[in-house]
VOPAGU-2260 file (C-alpha; in pm, 1 decimal, decimal comma):
REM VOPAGU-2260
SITE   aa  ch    i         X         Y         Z
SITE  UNK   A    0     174,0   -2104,7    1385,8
SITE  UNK   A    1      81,7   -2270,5    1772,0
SITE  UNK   A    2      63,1   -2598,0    1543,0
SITE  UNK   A    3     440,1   -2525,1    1368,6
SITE  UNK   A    4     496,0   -2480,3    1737,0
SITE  UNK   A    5     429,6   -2779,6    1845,6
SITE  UNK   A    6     589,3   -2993,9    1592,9
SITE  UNK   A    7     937,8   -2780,1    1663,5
SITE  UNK   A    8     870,1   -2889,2    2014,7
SITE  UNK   A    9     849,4   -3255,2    1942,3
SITE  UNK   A   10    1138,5   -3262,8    1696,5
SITE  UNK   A   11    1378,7   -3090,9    1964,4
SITE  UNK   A   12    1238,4   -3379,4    2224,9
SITE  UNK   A   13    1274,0   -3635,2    1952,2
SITE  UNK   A   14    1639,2   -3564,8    1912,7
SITE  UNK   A   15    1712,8   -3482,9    2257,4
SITE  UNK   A   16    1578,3   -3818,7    2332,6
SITE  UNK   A   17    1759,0   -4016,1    2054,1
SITE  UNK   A   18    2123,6   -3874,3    2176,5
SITE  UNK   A   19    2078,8   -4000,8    2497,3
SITE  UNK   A   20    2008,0   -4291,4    2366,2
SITE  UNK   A   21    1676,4   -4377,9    2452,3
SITE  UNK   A   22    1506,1   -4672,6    2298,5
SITE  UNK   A   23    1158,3   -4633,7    2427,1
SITE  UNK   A   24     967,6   -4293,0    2445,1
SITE  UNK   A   25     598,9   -4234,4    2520,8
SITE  UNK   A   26     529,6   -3861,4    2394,9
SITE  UNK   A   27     268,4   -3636,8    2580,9
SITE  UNK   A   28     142,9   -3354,9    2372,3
SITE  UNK   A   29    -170,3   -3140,7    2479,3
SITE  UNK   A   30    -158,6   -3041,9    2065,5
SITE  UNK   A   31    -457,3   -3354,8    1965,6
SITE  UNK   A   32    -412,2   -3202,5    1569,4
SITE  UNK   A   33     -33,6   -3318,3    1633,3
SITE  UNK   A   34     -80,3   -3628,7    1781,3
SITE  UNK   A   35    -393,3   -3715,8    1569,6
SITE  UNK   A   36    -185,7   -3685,4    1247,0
SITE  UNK   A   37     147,2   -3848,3    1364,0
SITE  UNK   A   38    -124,2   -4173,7    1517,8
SITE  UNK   A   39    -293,2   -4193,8    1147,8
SITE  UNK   A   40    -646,7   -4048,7    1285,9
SITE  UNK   A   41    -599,5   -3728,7    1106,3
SITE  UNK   A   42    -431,9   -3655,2     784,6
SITE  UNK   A   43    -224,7   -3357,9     712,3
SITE  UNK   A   44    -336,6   -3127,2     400,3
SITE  UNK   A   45    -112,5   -2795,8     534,9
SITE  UNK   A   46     200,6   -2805,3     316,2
SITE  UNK   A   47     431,3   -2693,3     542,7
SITE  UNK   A   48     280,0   -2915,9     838,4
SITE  UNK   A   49     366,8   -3201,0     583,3
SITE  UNK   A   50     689,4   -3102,0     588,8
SITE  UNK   A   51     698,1   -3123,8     992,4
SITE  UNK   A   52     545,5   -3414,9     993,1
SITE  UNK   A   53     776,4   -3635,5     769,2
SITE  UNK   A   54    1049,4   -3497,1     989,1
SITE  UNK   A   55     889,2   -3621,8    1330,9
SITE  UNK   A   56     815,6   -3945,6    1175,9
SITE  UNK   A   57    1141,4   -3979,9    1034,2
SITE  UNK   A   58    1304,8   -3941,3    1420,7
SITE  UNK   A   59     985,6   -4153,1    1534,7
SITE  UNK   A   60    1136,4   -4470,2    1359,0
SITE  UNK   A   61    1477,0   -4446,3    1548,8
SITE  UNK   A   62    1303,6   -4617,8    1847,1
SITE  UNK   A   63    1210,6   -4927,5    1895,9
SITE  UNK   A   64     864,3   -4859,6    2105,5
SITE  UNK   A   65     718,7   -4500,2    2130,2
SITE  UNK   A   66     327,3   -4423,8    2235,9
SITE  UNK   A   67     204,3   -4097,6    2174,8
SITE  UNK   A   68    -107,7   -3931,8    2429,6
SITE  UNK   A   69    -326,7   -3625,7    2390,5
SITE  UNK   A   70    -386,6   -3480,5    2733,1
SITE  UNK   A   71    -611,5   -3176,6    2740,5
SITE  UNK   A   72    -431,6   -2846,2    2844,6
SITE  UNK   A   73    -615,5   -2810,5    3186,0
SITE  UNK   A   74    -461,9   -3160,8    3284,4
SITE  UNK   A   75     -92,2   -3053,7    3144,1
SITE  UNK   A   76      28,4   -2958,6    3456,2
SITE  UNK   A   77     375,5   -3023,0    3334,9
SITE  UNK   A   78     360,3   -2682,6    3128,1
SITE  UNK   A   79     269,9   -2512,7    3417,0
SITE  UNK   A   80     552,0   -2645,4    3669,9
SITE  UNK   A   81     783,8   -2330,2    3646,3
SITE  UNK   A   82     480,9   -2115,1    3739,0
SITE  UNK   A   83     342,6   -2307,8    4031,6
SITE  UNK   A   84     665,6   -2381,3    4149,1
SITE  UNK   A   85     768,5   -2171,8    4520,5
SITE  UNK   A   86    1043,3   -2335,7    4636,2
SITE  UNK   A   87    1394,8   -2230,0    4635,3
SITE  UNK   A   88    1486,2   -2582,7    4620,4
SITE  UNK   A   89    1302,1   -2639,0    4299,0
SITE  UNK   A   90    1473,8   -2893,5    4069,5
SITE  UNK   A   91    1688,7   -2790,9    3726,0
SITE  UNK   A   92    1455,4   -2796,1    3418,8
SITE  UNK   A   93    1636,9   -2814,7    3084,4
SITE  UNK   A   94    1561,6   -2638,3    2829,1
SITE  UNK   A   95    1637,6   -2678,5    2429,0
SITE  UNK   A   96    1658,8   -2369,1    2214,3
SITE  UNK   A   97    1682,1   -2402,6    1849,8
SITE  UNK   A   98    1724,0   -2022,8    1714,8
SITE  UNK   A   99    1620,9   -2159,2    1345,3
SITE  UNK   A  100    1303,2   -2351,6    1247,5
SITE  UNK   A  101    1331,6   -2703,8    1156,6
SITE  UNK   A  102    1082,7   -2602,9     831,4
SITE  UNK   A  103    1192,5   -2404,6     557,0
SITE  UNK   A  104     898,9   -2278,2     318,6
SITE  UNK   A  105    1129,2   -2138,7      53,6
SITE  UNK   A  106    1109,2   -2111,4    -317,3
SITE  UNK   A  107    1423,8   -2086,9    -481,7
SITE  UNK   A  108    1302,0   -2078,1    -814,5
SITE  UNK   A  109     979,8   -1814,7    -796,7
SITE  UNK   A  110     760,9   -1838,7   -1133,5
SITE  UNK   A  111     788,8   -1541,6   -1361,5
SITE  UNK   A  112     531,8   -1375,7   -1618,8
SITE  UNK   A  113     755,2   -1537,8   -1861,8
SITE  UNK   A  114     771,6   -1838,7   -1811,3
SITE  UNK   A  115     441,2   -1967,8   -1996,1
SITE  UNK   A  116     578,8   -1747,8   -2315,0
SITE  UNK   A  117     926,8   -1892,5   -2289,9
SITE  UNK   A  118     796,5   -2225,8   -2272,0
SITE  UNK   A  119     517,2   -2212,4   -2578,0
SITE  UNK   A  120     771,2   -2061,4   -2801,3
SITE  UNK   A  121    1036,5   -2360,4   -2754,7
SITE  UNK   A  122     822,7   -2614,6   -2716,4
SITE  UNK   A  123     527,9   -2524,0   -2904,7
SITE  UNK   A  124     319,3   -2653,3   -2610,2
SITE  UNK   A  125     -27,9   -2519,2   -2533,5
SITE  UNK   A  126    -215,7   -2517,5   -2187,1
SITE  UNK   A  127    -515,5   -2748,6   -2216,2
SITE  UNK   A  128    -734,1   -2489,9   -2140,7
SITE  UNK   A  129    -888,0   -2413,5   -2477,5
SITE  UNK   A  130    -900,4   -2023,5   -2380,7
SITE  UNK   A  131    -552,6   -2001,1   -2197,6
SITE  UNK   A  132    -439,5   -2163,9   -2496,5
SITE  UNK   A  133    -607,8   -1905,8   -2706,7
SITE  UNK   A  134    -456,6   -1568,7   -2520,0
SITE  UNK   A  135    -125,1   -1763,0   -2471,5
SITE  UNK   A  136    -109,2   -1744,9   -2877,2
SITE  UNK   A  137    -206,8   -1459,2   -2902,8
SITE  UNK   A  138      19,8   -1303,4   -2637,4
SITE  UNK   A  139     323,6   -1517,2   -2742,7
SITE  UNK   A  140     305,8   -1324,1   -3099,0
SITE  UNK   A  141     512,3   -1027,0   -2936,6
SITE  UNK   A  142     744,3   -1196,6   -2852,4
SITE  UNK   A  143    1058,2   -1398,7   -3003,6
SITE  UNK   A  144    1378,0   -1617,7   -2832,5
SITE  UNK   A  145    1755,4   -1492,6   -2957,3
SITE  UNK   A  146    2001,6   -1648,8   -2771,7
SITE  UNK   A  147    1823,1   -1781,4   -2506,3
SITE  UNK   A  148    1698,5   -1446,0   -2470,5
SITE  UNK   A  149    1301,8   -1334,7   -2466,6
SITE  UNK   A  150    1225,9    -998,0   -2626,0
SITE  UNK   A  151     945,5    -796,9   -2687,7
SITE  UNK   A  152     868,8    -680,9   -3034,6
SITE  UNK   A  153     802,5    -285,8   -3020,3
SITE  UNK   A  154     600,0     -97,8   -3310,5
SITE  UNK   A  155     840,0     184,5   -3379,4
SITE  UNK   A  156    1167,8      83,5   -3175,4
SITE  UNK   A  157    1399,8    -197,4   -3142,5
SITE  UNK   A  158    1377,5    -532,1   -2990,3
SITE  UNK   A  159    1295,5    -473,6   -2550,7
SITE  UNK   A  160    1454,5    -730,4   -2367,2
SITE  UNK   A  161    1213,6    -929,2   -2133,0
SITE  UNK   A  162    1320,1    -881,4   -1771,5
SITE  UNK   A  163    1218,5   -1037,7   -1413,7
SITE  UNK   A  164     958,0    -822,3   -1184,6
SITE  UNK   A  165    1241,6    -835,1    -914,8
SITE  UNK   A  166    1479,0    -700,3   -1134,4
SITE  UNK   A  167    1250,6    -391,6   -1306,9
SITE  UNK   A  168    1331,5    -208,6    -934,2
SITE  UNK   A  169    1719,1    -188,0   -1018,6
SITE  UNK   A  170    1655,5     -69,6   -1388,2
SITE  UNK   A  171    1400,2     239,3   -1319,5
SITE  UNK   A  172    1630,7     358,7   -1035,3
SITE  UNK   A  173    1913,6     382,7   -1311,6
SITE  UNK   A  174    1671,5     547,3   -1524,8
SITE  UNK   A  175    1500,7     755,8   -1333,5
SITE  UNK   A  176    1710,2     896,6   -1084,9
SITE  UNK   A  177    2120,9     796,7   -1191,4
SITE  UNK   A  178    2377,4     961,3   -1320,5
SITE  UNK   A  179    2219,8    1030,1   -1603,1
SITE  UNK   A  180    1863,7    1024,1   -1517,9
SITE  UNK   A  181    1635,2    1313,3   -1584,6
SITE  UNK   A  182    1336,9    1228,1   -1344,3
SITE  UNK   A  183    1104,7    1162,3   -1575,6
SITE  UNK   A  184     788,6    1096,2   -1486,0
SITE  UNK   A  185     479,0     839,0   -1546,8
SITE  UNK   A  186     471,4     745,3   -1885,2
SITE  UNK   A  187     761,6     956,8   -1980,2
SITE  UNK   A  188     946,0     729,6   -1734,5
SITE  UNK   A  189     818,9     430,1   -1929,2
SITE  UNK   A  190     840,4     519,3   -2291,3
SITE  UNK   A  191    1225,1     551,7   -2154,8
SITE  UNK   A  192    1266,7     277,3   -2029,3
SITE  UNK   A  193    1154,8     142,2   -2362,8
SITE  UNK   A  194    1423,5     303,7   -2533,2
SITE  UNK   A  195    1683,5     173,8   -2300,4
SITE  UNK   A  196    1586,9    -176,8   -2440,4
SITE  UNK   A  197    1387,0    -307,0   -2141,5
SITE  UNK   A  198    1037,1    -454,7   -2121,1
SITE  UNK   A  199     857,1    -659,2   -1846,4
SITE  UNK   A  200     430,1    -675,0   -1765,5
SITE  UNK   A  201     275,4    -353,2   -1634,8
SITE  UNK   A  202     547,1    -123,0   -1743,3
SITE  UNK   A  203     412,5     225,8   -1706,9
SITE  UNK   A  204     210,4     113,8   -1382,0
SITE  UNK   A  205     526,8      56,3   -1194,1
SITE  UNK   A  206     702,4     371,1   -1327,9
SITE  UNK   A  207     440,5     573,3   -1249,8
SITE  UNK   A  208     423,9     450,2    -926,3
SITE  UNK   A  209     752,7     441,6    -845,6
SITE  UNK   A  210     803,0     838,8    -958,1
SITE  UNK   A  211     523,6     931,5    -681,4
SITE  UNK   A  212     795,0     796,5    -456,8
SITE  UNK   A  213    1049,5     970,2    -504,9
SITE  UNK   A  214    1123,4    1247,7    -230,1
SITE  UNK   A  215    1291,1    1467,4    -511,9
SITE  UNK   A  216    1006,0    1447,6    -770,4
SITE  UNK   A  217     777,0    1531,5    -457,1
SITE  UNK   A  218     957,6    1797,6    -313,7
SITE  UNK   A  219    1009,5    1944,9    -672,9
SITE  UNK   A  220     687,9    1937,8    -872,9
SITE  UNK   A  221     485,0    2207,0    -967,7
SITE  UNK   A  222     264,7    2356,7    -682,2
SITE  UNK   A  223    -102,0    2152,2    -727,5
SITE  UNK   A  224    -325,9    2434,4    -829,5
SITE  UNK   A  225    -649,5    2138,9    -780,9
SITE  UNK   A  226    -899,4    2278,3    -465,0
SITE  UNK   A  227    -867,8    2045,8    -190,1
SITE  UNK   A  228   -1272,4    2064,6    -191,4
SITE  UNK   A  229   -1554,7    2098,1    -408,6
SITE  UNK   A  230   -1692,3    2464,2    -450,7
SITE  UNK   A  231   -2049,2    2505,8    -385,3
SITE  UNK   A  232   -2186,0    2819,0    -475,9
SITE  UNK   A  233   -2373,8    3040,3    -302,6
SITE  UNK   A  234   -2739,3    3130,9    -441,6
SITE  UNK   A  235   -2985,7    3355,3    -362,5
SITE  UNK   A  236   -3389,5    3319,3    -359,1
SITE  UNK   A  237   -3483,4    3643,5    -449,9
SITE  UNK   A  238   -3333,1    4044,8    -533,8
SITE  UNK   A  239   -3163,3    4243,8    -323,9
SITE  UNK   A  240   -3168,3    3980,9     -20,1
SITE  UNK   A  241   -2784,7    3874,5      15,1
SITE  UNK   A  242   -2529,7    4135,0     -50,4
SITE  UNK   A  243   -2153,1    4082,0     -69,9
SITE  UNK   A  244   -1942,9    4341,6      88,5
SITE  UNK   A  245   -1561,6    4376,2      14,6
SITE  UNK   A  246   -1275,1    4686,1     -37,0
SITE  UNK   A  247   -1090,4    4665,2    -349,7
SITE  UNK   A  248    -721,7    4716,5    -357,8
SITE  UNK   A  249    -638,7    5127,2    -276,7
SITE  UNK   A  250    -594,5    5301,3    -535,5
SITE  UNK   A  251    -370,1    5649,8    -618,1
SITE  UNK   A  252    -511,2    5937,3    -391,0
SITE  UNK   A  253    -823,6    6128,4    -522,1
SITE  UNK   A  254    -857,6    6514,3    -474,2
SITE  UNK   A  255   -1047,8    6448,4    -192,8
SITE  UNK   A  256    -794,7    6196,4     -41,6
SITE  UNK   A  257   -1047,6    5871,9    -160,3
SITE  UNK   A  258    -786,6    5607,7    -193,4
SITE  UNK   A  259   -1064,1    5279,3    -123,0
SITE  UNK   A  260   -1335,5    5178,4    -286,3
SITE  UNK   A  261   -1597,3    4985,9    -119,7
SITE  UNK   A  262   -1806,4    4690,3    -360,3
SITE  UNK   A  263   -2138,3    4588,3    -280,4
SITE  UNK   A  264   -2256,7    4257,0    -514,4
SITE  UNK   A  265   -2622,7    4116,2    -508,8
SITE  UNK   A  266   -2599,4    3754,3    -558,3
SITE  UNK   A  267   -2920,8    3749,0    -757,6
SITE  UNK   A  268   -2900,3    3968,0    -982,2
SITE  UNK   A  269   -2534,1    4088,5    -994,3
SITE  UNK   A  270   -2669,2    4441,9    -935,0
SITE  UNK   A  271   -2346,9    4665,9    -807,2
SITE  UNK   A  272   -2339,5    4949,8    -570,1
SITE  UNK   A  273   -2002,3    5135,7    -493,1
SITE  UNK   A  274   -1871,1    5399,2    -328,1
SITE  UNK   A  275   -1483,2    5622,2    -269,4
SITE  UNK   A  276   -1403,2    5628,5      74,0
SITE  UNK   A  277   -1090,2    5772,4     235,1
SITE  UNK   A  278   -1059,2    5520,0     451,0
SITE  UNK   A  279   -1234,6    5119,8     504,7
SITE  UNK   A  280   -1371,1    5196,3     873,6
SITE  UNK   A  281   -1660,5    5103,2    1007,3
SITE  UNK   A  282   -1862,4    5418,2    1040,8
SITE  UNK   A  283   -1833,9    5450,4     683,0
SITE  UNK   A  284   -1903,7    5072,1     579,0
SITE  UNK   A  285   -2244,5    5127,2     837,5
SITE  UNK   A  286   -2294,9    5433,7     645,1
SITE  UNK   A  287   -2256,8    5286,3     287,2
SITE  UNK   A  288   -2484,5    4963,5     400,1
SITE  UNK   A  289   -2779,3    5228,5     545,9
SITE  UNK   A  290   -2752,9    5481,2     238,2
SITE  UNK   A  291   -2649,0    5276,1     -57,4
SITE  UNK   A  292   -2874,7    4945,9      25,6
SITE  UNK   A  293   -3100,8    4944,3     323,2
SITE  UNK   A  294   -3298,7    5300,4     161,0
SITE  UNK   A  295   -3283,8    5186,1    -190,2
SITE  UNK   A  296   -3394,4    4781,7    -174,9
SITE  UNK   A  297   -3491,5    4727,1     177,9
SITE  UNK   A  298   -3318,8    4526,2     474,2
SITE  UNK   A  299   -3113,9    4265,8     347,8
SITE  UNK   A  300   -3138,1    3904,3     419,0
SITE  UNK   A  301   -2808,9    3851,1     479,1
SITE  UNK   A  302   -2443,1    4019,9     430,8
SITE  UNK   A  303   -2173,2    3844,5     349,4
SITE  UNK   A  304   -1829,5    4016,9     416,9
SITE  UNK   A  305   -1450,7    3873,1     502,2
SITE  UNK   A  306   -1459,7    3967,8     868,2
SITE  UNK   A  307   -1203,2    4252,4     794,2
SITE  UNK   A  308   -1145,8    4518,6    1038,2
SITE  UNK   A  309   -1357,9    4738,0     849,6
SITE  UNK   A  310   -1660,1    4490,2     866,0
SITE  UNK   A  311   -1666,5    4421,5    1227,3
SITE  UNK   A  312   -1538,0    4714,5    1452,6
């Protein structure tokens, strides 16, 4: 880009120059790529350099004499004169501003994944490339020219007309989300498509990509049900050394008003203790843990609980 630079800064000089009529020029650049490949000591291999350089040369031959001289940036101090300059009385600089490059890099005719088929089947022409020339044949079987036309031969439906990449945007928005679209889905969205008569390379990659866009399908879809991390399960060495405490749901009241049921799981052996309680408070879960497990297998390891009320007043 500081090189495109450069060369627009020339060219506006250039032509400045030739309207005033100037005959001879001498050009100081502190660019030495620039002046190196406008002298002949450098040649240009950038494409769109090229471009700028045919241009400057082109102005360049309007004059009858012109010298061009690489100075090194810390001697420029030209560029610098607006920056060292103090005085009120400093004198008018003019400056050229061209809103639009002098270069355009544009493609009005950008190559399409049909082209090679269009071309082999009416012309009959076959890269050189013995393998290219192999798939080409192969890939050009599917397909057949009607009225200047390419379509895609399908297995169990019509003819699929052949369409651009720029234009597959503009059919899967009809499709998918139009008037009388049904926001289908992935493949669903492609086999569609199909059946609308359409066809172009990567078909049910850019449907399924483009229905993960959509804010409806998003804000729509079923709830993911997927864990957003990988389990790991919880083991034990030996018996009766990791218990896990927890209340199941109350149940109807009891003749003795027990409505909760406190569950004690060994992780070893999946040995259960239980007991009714009236209700889940601590007294009775430091009761249940001393009767139920500490006097019948010894002093647990660990006890693993969900920090309810119950388990930590």
């Amino acid at each position: 880009m500081n090189n495109q630079a450069e060369y627009e800064s020339l060219i506006a000089g250039l032509k400045f120059a030739k309207g005033l009529g100037a005959r001879r020029l001498d050009v100081y650049s502190d660019s030495k790529l620039m002046v190196n490949q406008l002298t002949g000591s450098y040649q240009t291999k950038d494409e769109v350099l090229k471009r700028y350089f045919q241009l400057a040369k082109t102005l360049l031959q309007h004059f009858a004499q012109t010298s061009l001289f690489h100075i090194p940036r810390e001697m420029n101090s030209l560029a610098d004169e607006l920056a060292k300059e103090e005085n009120d009385n400093a004198l008018d600089i003019l400056f050229l501003a061209f809103e639009d490059p002098q270069i355009f890099d544009i493609d009005s005719n950008p190559g399409s994944w049909m082209d090679d088929i269009r071309h082999y089947l009416l012309t009959g022409e076959l890269p050189n490339d013995r393998n290219k020339a192999r798939r080409l044949r192969v890939k050009a079987a599917r397909y057949i020219i009607s009225q200047g036309q390419l379509f895609r031969r399908c297995y169990s439906l019509p003819l699929a007309k052949c369409i651009r990449k720029e234009n597959s945007k503009i059919v899967l928005e009809q499709i998918h989300s139009g008037d009388c679209g049904t926001h289908a889905v992935g493949r669903n969205l492609s086999l569609q498509v199909l059946r609308q008569g359409y066809y172009w390379l990567n078909l049910q990659k850019d449907a399924k990509e483009f229905s993960q866009k959509c804010p409806q399908c998003q804000f729509y879809s079923s709830i993911l049900k997927q864990l957003a991390a990988q389990l790991h399960p919880i083991t034990s060495s030996w018996p009766f050394s990791m218990w896990g405490l927890n209340f199941l749901r109350p149940f109807s009241k009891s003749r003795k008003n027990l409505r909760h049921v406190l569950l004690a799981t060994d992780y070893f052996s999946k040995w259960v203790e239980a007991k009714p309680m009236a209700q889940p408070t601590g007294t009775s879960v430091r009761n249940f843990i001393w009767t139920q497990l500490v006097c019948r297998f010894g002093v647990p390891l660990s006890l693993i609980c969900d920090n309810g009320t119950a388990f930590t007043s």
